[in-house]
C-alpha positions in Angstrom: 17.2 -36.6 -16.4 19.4 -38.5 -18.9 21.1 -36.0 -21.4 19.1 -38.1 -24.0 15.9 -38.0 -23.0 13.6 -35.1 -24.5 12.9 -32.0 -22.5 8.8 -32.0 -22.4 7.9 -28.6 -20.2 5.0 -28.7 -18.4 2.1 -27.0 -20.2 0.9 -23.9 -18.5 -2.7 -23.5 -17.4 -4.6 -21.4 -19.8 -7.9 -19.7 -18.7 -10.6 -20.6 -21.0 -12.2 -17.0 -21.0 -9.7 -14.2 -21.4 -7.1 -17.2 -23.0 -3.7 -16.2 -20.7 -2.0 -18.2 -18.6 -3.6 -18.7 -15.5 -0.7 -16.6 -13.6 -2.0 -13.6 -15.5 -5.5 -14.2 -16.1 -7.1 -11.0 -16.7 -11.1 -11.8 -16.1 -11.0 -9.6 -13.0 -10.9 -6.7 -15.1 -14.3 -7.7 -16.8 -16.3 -4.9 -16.9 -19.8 -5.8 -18.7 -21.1 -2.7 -19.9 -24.5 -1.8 -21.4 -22.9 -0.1 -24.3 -25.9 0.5 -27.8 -23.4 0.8 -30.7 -22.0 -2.7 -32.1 -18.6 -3.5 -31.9 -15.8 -5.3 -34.5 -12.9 -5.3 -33.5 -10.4 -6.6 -36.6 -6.6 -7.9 -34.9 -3.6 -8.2 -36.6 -2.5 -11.5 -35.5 0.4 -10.4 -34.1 -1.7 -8.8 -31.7 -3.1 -12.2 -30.6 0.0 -13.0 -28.0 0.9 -9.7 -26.8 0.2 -9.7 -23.0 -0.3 -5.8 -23.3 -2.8 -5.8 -26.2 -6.3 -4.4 -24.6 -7.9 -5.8 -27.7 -10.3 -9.6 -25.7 -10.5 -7.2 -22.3 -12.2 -4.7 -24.3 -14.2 -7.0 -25.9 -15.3 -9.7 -23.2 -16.4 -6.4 -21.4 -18.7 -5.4 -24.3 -21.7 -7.7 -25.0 -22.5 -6.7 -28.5 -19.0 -7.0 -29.8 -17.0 -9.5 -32.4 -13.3 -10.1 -32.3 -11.7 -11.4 -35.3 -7.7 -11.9 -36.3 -6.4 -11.5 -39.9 -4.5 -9.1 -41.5 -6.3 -9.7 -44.9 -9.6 -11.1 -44.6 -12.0 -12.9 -47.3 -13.9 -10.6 -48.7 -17.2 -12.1 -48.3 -16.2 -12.5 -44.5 -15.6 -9.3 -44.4 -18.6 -7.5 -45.8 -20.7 -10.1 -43.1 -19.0 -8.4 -40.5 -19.3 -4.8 -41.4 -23.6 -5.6 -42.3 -24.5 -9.1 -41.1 -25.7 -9.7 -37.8 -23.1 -10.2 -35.0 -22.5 -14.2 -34.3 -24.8 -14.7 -30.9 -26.8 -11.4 -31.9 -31.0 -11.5 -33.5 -31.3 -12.1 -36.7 -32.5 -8.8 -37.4 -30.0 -7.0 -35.7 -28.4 -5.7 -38.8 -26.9 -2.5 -39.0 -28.5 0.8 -40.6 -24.7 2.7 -40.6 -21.1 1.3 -40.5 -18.4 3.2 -39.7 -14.3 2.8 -39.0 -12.6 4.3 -36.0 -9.8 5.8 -38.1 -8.4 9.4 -38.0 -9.8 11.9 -40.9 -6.6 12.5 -42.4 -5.3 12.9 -46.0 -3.1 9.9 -45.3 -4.9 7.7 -47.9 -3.3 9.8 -50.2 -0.2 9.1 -50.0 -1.1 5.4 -49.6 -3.1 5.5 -53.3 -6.1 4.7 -51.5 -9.6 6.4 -52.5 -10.9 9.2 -50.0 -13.4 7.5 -47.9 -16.8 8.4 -47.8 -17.7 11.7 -45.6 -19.6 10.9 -42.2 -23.0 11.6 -42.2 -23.8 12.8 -39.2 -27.9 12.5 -39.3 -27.1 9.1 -39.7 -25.2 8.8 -36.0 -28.4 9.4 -33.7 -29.7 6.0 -33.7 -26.7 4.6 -31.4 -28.5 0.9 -31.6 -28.6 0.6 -35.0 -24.6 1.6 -35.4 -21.7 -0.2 -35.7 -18.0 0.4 -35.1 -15.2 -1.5 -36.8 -12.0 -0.9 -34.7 -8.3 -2.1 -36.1 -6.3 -3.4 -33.2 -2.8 -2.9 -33.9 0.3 -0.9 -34.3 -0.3 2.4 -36.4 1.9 0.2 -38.7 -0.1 -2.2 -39.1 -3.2 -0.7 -38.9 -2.3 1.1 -41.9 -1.4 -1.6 -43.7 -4.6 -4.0 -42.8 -6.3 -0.9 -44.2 -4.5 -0.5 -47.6 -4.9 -4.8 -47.9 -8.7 -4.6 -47.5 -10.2 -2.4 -50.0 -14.1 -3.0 -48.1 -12.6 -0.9 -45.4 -11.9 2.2 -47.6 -15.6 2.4 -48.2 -16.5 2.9 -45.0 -16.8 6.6 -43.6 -14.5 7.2 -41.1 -15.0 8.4 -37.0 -12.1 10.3 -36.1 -12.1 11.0 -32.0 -12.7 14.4 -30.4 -11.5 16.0 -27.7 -9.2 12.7 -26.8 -8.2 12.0 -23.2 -4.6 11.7 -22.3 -3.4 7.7 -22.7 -3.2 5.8 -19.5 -1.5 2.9 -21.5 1.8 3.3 -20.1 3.1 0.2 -20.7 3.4 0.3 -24.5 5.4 2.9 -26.3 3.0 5.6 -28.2 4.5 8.0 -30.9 2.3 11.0 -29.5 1.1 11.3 -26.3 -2.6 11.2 -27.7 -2.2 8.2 -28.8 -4.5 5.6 -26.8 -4.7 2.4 -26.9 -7.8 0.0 -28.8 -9.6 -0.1 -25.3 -9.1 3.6 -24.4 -10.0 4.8 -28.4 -12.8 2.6 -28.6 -14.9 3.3 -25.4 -14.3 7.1 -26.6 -15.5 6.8 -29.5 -18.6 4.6 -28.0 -19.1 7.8 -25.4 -18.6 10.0 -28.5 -21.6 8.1 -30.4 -23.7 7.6 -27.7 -23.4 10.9 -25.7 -22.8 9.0 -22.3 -18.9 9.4 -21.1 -20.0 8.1 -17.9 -21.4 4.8 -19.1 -18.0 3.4 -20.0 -16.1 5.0 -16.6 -16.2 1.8 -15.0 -14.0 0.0 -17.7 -11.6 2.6 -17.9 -10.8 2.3 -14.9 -11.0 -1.5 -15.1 -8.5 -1.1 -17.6 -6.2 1.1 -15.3 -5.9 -2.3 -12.9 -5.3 -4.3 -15.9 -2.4 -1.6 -16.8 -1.0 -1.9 -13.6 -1.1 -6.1 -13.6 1.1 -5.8 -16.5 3.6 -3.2 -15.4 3.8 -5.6 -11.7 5.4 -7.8 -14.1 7.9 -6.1 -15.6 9.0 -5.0 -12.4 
């Protein structure tokens, strides 16, 4: 090649399902499960390219979920996703309770946000009729797509009990509790609908995925 003529790389092959190249596809680590409680996950978009991020796995593996990047969504966009039905879902699937996977802290304090609504936990025994809106990002920017989207603060907040240890060993974690949006939301789904056992199978889906990625780095 001529030093002036223009370097045109080939394009790589991009699977059309999990949307990596097709060196590291990641569809093996599908794992459909039969999960009741709806599903949003909201992605900071610089969570879109990170080849760590658990954020599509977790949601091609659950049916009833919604994946959606922004860090400071419409408002009107917003409020359809925390009470409208689920784009492929019934028309009357519409949820009776909303809630964010966030830790119950006094953090919102010190952010001059309002104190969130308590959980009301009569309202969590109807797993069908729930849904979950999960931030995928750093705590960084989690935080920060919470203080940009006031809808969010109105929202009562899950906080995780009796956490497992993090198998997410490829991505640096300030506390050892600390799990990634794949780990933190199947336990919360097992918290809400009683059924650790259910979401086994894609945990341990999600071990293999782990271990693709560290093959890599290697």
């Amino acid at each position: 090649m001529r030093k002036d003529e223009p370097f045109n790389p080939i394009p790589r092959a991009i699977c059309a399902v999990c949307l990596r190249p097709q060196r590291s596809c990641i569809c093996q680590w599908i794992t459909p499960v039969a999960h009741q409680v709806e599903v949003v996950v909201l992605q900071h978009p610089l969570e879109v390219d990170q080849a760590k991020g658990s954020a599509r796995l977790l949601h091609l593996s659950l049916a009833r979920s919604a994946l959606v990047t922004g860090e400071v969504f419409d408002e009107a966009a917003l409020q359809a996703l925390i009470s409208a039905p689920l784009p492929g879902q019934a028309a009357v699937n519409t949820p009776d309770y909303t809630v964010l996977l966030y830790p119950d802290s006094p953090q919102h304090q010190s952010l001059g946000l309002p104190a969130p609504p308590a959980l009301n936990p009569d309202r969590l025994r109807a797993p069908a009729r729930l849904r979950l809106i999960v931030l995928d990002g750093t705590w960084r920017k989690s935080r920060k797509m919470l203080y940009l989207n006031p809808l969010l603060h109105q929202l009562p907040r899950l906080a995780l009990q009796d956490m497992p240890a993090s198998h997410y060993r490829i991505r640096k974690a300030h506390k050892p509790d600390q799990l990634s949006t794949l780990e933190a939301t199947c336990a919360a789904l097992a918290q809400l609908e009683g059924n650790a056992d259910l979401f086994a199978p894609l945990l341990a889906a999600f071990d293999g995925f782990v271990a693709q990625q560290a093959g890599y780095r290697a």
